[in-house]
C-alpha positions in Angstrom: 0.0 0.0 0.0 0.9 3.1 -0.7 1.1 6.6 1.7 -2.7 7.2 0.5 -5.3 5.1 1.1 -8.6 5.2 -1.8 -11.9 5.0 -0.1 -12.3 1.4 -1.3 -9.0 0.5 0.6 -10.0 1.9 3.4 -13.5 0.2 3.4 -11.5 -3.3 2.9 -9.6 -2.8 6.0 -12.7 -2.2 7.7 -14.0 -5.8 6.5 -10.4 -7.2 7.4 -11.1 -5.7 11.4 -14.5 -6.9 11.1 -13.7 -10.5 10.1 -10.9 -10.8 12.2 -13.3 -9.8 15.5 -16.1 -12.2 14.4 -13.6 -15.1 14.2 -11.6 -14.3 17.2 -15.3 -14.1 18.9 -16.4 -17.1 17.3 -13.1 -19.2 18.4 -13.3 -18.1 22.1 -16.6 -18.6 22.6 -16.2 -22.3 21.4 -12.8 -22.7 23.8 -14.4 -20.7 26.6 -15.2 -22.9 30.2 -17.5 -20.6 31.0 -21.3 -19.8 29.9 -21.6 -16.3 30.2 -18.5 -15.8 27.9 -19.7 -18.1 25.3 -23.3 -16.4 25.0 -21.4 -13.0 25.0 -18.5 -13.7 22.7 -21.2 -15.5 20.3 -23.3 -12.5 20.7 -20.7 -10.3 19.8 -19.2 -12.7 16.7 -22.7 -12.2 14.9 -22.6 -8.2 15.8 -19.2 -8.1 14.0 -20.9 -9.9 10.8 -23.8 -7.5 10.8 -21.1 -4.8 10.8 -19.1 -6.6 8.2 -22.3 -6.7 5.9 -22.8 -2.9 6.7 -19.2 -2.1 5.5 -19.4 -4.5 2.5 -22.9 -2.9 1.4 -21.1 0.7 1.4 -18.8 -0.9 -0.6 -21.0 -2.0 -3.2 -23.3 1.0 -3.2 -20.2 3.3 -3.9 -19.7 4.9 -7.4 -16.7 4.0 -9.9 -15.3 7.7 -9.2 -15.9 7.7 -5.3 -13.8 4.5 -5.5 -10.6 6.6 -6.6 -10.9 9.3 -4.5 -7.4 9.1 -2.5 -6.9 10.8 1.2 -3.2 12.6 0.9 -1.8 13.9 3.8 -1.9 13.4 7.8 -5.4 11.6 7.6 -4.0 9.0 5.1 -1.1 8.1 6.8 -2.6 8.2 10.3 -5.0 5.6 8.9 -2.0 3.8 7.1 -0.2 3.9 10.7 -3.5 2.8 12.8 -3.7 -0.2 9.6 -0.5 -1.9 10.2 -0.4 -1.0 14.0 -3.7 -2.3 14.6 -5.2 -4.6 11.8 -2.3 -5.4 9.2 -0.5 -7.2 12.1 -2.7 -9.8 12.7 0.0 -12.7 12.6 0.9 -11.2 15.7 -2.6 -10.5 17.2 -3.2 -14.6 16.1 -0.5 -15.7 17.6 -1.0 -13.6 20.6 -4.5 -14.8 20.9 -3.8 -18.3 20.4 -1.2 -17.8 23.8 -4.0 -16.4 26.0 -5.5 -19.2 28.2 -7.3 -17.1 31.1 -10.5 -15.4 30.6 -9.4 -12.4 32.2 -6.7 -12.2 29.4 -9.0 -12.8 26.5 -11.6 -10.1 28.0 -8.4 -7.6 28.0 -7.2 -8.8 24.6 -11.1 -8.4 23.3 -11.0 -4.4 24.6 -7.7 -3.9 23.3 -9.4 -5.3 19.6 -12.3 -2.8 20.1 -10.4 0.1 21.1 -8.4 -0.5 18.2 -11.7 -0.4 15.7 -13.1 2.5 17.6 -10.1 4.3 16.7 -9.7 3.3 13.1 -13.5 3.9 12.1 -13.6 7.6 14.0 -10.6 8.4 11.8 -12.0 6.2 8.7 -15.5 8.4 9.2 -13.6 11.6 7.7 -12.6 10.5 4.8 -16.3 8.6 3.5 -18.9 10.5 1.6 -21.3 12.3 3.7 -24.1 9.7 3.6 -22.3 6.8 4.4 -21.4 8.2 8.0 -24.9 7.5 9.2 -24.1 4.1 8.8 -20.3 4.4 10.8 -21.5 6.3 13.6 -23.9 3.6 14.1 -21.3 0.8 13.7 -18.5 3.0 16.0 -21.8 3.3 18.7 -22.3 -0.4 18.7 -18.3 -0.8 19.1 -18.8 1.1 22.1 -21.2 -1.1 23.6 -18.9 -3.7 23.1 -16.5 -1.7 24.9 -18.9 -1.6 27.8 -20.1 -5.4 27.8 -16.9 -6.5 27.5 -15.7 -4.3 30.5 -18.4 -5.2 32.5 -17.0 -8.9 32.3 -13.9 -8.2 33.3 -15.0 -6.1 36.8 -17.8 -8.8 37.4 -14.2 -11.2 37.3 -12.4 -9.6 39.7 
């Protein structure tokens, strides 16, 4: 990739987060010992498709030209640095994940993931046509809800 991200780019990183929460959901629920977790995290796998079909429909929906449009400058390579820090590292988030064996770990390692989306689609928000940001400030609120079931775990743990 280059120093400027088109919007299509940046709508396929979005699908890349969103498919990488819904499995990472989807593969701790199945490996979790408790029920509470495995409700949630299954809860929260299906939220991420809903999102991912969200993203993909904006993608499809978008216009040849609104395709090219390219983001120069600090926006594009603060998205291009929140990318790689964030989503384009996920051999490391895997093999991260695949270490953690509490659920206290996984809970933290689930906010850090959000967190990390939050961040990415506030920024990613500014750089969409107008009508599409309906649609990302609904998808950044339910993130945010994550945030808060997820964090409500984790204190009802300790």
């Amino acid at each position: 990739m280059t120093g400027k991200f088109t919007i299509s780019e940046i709508l396929i990183i979005a699908l890349k987060i969103e498919e990488y929460g819904k499995d990472f959901y989807k593969q701790y629920s199945e490996i979790s010992d408790l029920e509470e977790t495995k409700k949630t995290f299954m809860f929260l796998s299906k939220e991420e498709q809903i999102h991912y079909d969200k993203y993909k429909a904006i993608l499809n929906s978008l216009k040849q030209k609104e395709l090219k449009i390219n983001y120069p400058g600090d926006v594009s390579f603060y998205l291009k640095a929140l990318a790689e820090e964030s989503i384009f590292d996920e051999s490391k988030k895997v093999e991260i994940a695949l270490k953690i064996k509490s659920e206290k770990e996984i809970l933290e390692f689930a906010l850090e993931l959000e967190h990390d989306s939050i961040k990415f689609y506030e920024t990613m928000k500014r750089t969409i046509p107008l009508k599409y940001r309906k649609t990302v400030n609904g998808i950044i609120n339910e993130e945010k809800e994550h945030v808060k079931i997820i964090n409500n775990m984790l204190h009802s743990r300790n």
